[in-house]
PyMOL Python script that loads the backbone (N, CA, C, O; Angstrom):
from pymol import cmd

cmd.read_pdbstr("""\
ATOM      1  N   UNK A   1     -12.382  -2.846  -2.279  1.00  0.00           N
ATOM      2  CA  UNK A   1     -11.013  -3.046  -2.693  1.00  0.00           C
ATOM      3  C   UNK A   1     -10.529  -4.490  -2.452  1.00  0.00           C
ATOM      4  O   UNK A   1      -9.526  -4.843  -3.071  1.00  0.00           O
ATOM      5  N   UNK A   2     -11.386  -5.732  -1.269  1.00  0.00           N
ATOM      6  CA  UNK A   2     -11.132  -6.407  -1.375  1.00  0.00           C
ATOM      7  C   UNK A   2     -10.876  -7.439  -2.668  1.00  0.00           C
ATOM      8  O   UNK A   2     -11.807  -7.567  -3.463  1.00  0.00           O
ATOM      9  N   UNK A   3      -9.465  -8.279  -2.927  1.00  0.00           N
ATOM     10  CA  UNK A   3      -8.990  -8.777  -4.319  1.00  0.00           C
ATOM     11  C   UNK A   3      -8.420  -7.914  -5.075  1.00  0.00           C
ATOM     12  O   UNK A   3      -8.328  -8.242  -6.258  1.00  0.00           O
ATOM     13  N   UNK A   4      -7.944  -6.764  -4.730  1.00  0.00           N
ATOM     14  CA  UNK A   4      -7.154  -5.782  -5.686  1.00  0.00           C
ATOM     15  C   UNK A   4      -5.873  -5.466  -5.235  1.00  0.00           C
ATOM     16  O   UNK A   4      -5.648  -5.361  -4.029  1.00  0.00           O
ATOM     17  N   UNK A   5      -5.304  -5.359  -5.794  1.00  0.00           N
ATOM     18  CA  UNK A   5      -3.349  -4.866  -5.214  1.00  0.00           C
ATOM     19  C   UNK A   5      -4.127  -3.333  -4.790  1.00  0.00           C
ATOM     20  O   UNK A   5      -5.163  -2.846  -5.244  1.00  0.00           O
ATOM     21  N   UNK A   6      -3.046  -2.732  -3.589  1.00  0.00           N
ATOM     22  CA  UNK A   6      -3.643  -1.308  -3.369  1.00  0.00           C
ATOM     23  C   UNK A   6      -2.375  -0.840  -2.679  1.00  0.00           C
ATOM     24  O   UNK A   6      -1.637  -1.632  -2.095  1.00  0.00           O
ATOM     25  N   UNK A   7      -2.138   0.456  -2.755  1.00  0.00           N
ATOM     26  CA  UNK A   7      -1.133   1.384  -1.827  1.00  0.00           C
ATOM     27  C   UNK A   7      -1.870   1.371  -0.573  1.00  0.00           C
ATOM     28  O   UNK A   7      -2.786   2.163  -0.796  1.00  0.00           O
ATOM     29  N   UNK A   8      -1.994   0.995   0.461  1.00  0.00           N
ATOM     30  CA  UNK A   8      -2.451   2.043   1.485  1.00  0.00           C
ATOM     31  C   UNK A   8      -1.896   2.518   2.540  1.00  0.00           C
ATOM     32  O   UNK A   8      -0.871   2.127   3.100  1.00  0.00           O
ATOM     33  N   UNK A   9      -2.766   3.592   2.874  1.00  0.00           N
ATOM     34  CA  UNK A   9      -1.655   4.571   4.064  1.00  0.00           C
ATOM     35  C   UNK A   9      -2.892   4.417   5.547  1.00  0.00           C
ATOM     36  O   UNK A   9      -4.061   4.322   5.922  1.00  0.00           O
ATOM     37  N   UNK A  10      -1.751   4.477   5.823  1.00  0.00           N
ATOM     38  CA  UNK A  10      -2.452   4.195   7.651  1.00  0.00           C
ATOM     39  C   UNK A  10      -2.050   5.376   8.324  1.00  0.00           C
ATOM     40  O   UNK A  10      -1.185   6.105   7.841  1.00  0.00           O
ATOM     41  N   UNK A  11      -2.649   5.639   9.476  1.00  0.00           N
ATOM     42  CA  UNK A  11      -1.782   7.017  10.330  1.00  0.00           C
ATOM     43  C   UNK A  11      -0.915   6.362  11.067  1.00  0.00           C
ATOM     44  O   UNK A  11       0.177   6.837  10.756  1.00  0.00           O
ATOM     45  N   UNK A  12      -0.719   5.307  12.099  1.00  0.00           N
ATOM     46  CA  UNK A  12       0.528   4.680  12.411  1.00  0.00           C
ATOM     47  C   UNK A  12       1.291   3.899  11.835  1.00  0.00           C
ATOM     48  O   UNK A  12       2.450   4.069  12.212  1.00  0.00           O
ATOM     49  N   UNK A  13       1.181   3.144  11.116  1.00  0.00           N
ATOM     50  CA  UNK A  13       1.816   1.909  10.401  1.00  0.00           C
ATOM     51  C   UNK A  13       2.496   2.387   9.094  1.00  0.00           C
ATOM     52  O   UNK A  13       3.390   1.661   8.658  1.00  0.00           O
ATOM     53  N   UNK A  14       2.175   3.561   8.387  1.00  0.00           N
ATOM     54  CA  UNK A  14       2.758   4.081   7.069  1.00  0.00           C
ATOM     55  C   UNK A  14       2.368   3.825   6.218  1.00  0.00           C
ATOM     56  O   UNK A  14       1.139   3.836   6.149  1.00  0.00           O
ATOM     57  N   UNK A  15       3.034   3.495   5.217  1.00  0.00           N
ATOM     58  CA  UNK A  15       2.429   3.172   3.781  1.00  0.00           C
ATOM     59  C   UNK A  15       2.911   1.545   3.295  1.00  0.00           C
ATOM     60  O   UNK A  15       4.058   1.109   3.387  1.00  0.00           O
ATOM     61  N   UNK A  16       1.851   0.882   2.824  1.00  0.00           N
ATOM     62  CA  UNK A  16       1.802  -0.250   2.531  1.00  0.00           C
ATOM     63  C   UNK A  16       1.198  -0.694   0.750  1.00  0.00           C
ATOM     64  O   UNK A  16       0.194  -0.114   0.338  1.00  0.00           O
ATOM     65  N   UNK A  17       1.647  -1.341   0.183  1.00  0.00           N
ATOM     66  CA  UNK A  17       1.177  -2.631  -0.886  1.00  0.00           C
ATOM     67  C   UNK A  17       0.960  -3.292  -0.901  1.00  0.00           C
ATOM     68  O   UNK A  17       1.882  -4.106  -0.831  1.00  0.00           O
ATOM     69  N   UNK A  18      -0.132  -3.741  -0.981  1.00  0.00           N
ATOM     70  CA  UNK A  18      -0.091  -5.338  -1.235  1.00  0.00           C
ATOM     71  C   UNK A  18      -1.962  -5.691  -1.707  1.00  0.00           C
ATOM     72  O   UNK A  18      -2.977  -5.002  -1.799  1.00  0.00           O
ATOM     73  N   UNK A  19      -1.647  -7.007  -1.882  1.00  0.00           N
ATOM     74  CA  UNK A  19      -3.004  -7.724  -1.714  1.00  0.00           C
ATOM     75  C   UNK A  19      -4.381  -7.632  -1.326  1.00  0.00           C
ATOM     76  O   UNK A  19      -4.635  -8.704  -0.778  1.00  0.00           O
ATOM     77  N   UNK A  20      -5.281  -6.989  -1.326  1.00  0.00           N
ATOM     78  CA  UNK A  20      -6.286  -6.988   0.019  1.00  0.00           C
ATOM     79  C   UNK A  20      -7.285  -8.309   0.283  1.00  0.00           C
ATOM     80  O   UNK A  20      -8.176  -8.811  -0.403  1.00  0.00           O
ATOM     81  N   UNK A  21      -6.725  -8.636   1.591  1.00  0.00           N
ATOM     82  CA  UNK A  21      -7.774 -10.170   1.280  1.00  0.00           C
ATOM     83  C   UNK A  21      -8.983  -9.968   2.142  1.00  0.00           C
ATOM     84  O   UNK A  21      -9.896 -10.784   2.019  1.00  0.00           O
ATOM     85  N   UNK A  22      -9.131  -8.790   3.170  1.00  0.00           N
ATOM     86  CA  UNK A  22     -10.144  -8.184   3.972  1.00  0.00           C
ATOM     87  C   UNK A  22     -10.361  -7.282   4.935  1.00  0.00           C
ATOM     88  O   UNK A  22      -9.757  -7.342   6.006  1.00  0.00           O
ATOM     89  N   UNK A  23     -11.264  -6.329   4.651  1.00  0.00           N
ATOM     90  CA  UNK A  23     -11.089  -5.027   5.386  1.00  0.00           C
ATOM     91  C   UNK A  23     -12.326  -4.998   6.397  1.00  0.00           C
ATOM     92  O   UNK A  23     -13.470  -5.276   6.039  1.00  0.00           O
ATOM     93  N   UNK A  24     -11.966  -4.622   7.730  1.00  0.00           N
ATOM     94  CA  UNK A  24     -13.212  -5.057   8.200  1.00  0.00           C
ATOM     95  C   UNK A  24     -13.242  -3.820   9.401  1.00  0.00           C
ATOM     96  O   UNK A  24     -12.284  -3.673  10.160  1.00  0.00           O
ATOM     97  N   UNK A  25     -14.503  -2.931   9.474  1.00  0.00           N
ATOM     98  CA  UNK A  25     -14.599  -1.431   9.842  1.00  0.00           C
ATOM     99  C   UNK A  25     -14.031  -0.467   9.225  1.00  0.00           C
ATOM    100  O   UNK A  25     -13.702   0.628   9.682  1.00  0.00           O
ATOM    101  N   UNK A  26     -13.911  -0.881   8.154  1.00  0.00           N
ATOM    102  CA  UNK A  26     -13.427   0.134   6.985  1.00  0.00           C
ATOM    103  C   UNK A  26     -12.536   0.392   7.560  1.00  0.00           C
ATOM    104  O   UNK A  26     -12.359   1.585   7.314  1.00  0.00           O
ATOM    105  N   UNK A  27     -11.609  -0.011   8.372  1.00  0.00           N
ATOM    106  CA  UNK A  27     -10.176   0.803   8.994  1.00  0.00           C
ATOM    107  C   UNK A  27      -9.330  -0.363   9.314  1.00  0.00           C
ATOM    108  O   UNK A  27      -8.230   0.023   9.710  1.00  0.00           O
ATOM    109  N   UNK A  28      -9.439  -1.659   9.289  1.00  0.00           N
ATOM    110  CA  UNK A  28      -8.585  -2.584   9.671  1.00  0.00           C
ATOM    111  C   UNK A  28      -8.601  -3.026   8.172  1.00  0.00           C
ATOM    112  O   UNK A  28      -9.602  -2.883   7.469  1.00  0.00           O
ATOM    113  N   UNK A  29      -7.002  -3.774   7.562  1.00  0.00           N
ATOM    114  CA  UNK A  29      -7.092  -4.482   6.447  1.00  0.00           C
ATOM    115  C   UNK A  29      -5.865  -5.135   6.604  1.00  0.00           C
ATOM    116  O   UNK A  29      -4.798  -4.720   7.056  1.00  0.00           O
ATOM    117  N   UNK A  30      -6.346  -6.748   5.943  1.00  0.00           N
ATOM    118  CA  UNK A  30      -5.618  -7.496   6.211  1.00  0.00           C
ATOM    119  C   UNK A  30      -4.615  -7.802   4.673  1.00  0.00           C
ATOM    120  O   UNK A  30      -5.338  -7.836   3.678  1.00  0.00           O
ATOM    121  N   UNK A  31      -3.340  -7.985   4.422  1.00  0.00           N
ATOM    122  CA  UNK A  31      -3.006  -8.093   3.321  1.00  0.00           C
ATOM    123  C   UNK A  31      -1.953  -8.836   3.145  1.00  0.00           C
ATOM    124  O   UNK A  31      -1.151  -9.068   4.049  1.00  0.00           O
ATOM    125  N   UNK A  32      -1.853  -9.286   1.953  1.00  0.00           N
ATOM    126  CA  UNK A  32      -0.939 -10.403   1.427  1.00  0.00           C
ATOM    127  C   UNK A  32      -0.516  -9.732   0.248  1.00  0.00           C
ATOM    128  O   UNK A  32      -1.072  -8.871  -0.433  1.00  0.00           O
ATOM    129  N   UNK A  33       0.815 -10.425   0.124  1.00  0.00           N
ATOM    130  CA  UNK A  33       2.451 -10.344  -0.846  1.00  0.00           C
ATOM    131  C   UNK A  33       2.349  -8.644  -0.238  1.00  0.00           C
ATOM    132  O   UNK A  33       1.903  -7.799  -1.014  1.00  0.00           O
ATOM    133  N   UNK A  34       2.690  -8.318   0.864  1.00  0.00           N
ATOM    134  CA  UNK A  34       2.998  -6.912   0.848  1.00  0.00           C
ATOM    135  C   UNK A  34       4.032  -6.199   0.934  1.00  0.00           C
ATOM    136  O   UNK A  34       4.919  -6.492   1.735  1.00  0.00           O
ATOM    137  N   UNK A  35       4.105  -5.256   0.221  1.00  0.00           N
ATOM    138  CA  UNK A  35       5.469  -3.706   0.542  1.00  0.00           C
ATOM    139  C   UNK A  35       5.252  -3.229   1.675  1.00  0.00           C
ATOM    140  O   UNK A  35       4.094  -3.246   2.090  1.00  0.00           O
ATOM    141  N   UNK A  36       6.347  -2.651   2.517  1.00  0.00           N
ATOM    142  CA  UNK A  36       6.269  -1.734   3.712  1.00  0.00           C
ATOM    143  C   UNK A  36       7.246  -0.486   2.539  1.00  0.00           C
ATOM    144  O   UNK A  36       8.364  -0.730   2.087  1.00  0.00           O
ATOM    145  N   UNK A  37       6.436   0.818   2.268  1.00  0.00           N
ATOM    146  CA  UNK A  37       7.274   1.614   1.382  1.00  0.00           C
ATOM    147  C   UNK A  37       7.772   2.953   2.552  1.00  0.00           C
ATOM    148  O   UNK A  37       7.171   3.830   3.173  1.00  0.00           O
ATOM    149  N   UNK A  38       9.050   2.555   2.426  1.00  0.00           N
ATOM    150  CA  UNK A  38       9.810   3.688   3.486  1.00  0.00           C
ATOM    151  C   UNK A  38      10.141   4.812   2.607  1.00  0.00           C
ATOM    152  O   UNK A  38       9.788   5.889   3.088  1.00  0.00           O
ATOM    153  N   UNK A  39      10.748   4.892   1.392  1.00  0.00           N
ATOM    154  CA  UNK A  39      10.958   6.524   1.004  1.00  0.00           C
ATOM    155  C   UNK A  39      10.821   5.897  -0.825  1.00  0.00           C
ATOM    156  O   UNK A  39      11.018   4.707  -1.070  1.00  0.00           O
ATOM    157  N   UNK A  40      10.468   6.903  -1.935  1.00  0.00           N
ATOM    158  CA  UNK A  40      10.629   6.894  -2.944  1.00  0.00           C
ATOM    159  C   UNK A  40      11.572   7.399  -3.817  1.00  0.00           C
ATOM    160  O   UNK A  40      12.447   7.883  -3.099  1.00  0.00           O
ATOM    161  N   UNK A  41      11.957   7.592  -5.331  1.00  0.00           N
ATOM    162  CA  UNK A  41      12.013   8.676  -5.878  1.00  0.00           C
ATOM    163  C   UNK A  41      11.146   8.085  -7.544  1.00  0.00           C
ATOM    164  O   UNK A  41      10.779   7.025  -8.052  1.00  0.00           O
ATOM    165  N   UNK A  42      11.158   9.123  -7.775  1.00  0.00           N
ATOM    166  CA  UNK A  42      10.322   8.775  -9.475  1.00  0.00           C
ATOM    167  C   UNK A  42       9.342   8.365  -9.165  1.00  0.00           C
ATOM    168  O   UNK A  42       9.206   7.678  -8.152  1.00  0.00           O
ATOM    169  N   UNK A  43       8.378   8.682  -9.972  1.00  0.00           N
ATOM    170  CA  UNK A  43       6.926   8.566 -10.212  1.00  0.00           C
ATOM    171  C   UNK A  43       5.983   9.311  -9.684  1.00  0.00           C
ATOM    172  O   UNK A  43       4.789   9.272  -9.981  1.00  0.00           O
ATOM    173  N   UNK A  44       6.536  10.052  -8.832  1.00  0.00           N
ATOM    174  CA  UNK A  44       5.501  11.518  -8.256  1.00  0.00           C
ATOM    175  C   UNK A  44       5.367  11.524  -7.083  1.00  0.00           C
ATOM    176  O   UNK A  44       5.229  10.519  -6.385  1.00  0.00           O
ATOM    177  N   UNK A  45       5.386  12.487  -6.767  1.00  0.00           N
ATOM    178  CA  UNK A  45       5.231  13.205  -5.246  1.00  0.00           C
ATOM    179  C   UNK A  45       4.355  12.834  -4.465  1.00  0.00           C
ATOM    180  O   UNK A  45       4.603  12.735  -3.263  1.00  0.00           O
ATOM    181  N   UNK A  46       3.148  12.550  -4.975  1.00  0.00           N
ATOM    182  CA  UNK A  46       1.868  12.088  -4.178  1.00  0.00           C
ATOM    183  C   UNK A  46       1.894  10.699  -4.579  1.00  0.00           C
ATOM    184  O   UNK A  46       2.327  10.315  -5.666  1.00  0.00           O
ATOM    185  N   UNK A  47       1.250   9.690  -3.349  1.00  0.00           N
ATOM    186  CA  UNK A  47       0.606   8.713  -3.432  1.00  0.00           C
ATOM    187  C   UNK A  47      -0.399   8.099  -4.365  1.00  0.00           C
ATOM    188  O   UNK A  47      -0.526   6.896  -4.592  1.00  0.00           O
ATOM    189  N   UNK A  48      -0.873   8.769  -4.711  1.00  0.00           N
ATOM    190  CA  UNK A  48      -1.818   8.631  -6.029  1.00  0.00           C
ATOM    191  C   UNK A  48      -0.723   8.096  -7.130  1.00  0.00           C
ATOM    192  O   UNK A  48      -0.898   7.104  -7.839  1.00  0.00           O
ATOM    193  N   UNK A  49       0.429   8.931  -7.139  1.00  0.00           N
ATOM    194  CA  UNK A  49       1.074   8.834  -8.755  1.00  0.00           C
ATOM    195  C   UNK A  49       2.183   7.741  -8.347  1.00  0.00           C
ATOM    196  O   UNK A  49       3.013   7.400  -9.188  1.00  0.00           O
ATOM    197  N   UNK A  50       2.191   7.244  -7.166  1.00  0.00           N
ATOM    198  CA  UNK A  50       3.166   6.375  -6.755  1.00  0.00           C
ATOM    199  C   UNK A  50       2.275   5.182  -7.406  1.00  0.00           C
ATOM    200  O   UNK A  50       2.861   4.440  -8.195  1.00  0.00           O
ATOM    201  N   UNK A  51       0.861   4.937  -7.126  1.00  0.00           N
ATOM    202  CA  UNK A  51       0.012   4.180  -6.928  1.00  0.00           C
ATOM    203  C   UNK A  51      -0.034   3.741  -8.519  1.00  0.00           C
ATOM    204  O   UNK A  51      -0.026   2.560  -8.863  1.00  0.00           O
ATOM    205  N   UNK A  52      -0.081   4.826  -9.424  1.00  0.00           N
ATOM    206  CA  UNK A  52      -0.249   4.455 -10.771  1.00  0.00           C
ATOM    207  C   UNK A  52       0.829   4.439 -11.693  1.00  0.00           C
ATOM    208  O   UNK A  52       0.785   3.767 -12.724  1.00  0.00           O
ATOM    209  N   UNK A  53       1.971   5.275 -11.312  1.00  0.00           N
ATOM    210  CA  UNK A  53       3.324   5.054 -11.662  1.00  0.00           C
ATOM    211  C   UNK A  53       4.462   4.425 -11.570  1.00  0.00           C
ATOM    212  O   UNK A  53       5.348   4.246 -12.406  1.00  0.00           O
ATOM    213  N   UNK A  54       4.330   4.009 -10.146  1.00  0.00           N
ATOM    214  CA  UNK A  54       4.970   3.241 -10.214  1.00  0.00           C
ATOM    215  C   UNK A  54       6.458   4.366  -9.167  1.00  0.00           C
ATOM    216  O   UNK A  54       6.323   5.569  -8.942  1.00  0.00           O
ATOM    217  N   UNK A  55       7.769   3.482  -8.704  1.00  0.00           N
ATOM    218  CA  UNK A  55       8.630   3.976  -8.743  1.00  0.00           C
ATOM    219  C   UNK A  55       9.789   4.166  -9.220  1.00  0.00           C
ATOM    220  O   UNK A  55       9.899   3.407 -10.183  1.00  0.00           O
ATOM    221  N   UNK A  56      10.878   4.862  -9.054  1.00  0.00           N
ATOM    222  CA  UNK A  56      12.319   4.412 -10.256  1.00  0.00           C
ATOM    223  C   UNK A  56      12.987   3.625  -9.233  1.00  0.00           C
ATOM    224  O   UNK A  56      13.417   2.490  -9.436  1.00  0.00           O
ATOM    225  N   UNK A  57      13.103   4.530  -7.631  1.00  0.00           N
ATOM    226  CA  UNK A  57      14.118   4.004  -7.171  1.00  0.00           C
ATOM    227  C   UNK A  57      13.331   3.667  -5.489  1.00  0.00           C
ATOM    228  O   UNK A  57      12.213   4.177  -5.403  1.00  0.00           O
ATOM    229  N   UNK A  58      13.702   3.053  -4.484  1.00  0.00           N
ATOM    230  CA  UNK A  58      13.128   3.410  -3.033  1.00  0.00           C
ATOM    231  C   UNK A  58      13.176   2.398  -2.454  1.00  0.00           C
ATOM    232  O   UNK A  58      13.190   1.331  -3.066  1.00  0.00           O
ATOM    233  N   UNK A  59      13.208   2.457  -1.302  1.00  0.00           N
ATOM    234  CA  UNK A  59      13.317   1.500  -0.059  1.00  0.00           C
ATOM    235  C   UNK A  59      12.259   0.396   0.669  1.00  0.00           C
ATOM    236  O   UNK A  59      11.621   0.416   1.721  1.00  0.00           O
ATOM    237  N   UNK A  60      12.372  -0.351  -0.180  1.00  0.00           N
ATOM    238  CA  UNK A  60      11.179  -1.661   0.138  1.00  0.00           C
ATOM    239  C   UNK A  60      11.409  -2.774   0.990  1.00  0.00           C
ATOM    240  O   UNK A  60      12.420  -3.471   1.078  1.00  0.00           O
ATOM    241  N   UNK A  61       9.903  -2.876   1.850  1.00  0.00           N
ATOM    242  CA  UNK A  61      10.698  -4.435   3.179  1.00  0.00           C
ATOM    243  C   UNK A  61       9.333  -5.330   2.251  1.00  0.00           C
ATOM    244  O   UNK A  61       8.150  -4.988   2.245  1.00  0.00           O
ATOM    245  N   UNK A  62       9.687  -6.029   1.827  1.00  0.00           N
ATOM    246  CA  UNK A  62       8.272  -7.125   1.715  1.00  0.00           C
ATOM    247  C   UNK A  62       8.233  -7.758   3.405  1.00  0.00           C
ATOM    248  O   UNK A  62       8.859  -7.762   4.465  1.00  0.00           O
ATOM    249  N   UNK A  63       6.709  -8.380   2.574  1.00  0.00           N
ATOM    250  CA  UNK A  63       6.388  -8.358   4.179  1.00  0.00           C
ATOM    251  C   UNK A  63       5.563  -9.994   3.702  1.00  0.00           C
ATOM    252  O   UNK A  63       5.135  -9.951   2.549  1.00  0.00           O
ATOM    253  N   UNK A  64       5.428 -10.731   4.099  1.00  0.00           N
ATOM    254  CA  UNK A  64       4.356 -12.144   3.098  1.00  0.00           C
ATOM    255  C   UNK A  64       2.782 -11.241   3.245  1.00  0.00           C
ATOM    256  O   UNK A  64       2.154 -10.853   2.260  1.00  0.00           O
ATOM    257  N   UNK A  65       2.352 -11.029   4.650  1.00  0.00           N
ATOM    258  CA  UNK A  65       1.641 -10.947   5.158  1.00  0.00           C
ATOM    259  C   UNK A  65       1.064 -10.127   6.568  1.00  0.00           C
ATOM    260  O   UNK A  65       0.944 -10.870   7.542  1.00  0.00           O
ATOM    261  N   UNK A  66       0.725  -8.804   6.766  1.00  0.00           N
ATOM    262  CA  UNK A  66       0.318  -8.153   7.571  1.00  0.00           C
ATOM    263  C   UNK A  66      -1.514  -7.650   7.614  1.00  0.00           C
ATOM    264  O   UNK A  66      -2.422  -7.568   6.787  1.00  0.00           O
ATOM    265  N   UNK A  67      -1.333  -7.389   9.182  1.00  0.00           N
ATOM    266  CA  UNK A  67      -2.643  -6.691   9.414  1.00  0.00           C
ATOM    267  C   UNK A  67      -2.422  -5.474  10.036  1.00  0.00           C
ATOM    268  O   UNK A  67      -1.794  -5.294  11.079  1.00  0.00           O
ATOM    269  N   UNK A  68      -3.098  -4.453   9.180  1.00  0.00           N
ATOM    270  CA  UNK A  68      -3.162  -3.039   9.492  1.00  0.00           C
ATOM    271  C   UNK A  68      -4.239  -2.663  10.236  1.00  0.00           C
ATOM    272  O   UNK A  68      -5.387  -3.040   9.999  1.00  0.00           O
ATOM    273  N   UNK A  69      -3.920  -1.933  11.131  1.00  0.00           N
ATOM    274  CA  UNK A  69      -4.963  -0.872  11.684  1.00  0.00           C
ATOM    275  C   UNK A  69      -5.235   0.589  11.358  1.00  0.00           C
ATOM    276  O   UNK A  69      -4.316   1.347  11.047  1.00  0.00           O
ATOM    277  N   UNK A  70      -6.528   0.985  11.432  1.00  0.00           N
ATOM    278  CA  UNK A  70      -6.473   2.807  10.891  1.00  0.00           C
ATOM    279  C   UNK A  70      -5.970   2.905   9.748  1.00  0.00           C
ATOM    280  O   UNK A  70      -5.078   3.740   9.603  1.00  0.00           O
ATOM    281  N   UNK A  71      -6.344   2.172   8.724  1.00  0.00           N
ATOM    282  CA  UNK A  71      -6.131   2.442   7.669  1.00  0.00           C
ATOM    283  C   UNK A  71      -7.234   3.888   7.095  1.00  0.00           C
ATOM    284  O   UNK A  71      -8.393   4.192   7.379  1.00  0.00           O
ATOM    285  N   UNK A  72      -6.273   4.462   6.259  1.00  0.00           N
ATOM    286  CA  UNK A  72      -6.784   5.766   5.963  1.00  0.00           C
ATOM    287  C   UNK A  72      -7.380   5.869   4.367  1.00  0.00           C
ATOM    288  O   UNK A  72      -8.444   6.425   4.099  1.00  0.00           O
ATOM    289  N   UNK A  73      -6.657   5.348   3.552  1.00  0.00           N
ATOM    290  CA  UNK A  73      -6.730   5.836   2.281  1.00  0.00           C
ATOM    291  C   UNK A  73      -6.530   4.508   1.707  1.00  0.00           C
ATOM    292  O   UNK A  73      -5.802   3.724   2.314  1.00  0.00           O
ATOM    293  N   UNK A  74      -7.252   4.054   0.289  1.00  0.00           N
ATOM    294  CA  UNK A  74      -6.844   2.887  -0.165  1.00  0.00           C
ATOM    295  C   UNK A  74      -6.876   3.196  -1.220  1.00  0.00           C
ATOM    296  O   UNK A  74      -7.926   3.756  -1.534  1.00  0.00           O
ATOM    297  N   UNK A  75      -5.585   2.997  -2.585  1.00  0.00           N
ATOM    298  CA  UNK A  75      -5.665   3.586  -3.394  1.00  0.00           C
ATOM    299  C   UNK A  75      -4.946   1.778  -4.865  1.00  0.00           C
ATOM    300  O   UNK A  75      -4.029   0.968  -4.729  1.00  0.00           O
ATOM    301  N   UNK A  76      -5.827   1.939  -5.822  1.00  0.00           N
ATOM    302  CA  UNK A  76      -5.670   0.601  -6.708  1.00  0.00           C
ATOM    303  C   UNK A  76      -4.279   1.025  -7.102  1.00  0.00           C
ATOM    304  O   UNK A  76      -3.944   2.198  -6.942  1.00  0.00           O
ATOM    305  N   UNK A  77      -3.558   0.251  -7.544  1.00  0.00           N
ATOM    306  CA  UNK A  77      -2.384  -0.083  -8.355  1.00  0.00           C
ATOM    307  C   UNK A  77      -2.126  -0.546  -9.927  1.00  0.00           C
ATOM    308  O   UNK A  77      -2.732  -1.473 -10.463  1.00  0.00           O
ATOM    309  N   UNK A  78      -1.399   0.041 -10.385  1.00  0.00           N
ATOM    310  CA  UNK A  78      -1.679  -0.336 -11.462  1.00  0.00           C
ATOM    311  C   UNK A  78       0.104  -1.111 -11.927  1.00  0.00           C
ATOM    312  O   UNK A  78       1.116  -0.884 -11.264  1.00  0.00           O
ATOM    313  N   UNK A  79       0.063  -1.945 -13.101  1.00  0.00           N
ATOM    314  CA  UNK A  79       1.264  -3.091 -12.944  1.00  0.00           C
ATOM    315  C   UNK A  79       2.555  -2.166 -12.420  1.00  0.00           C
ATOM    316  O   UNK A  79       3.406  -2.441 -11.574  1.00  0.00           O
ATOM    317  N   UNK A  80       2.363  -0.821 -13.338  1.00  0.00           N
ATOM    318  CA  UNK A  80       3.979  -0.570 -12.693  1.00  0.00           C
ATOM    319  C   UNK A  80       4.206  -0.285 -11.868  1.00  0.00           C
ATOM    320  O   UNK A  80       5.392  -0.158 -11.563  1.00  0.00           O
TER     321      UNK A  80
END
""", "prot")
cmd.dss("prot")
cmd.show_as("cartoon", "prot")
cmd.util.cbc("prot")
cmd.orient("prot")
């Protein structure tokens, strides 16, 4: 996934967007231009359809730049 925009979900840190510039033990990832996504609405219930749909409405912190731990799930993005 490194070089791809991605949703990912962590078990402590939540759910994130952004950049992937490197993942290293398959559970740490480091990322740039990122979302911290606190709640949604529109585009679907699951993460998956957030991931490819996009949202209508929801609560976003950009972030420039974070490093995650325990990352769980990494899922591509698509523009919307």
């Amino acid at each position: 996934m490194v070089g791809r925009r991605c949703l990912v979900r962590t078990y402590s840190a939540g759910v994130h967007i952004g950049d992937v510039i490197a993942v290293k033990n398959g559970m740490e990832v480091h990322l740039k231009n990122s979302l911290r996504l606190w709640k949604w609405e529109g585009g679907g219930l699951s993460l998956s359809a957030v991931a490819t749909n996009g949202i209508v409405k929801g609560r976003l912190n950009e972030t420039p730049e974070i490093v995650l731990s325990n990352a769980i799930e990494f899922i591509p993005t698509t523009p919307e």
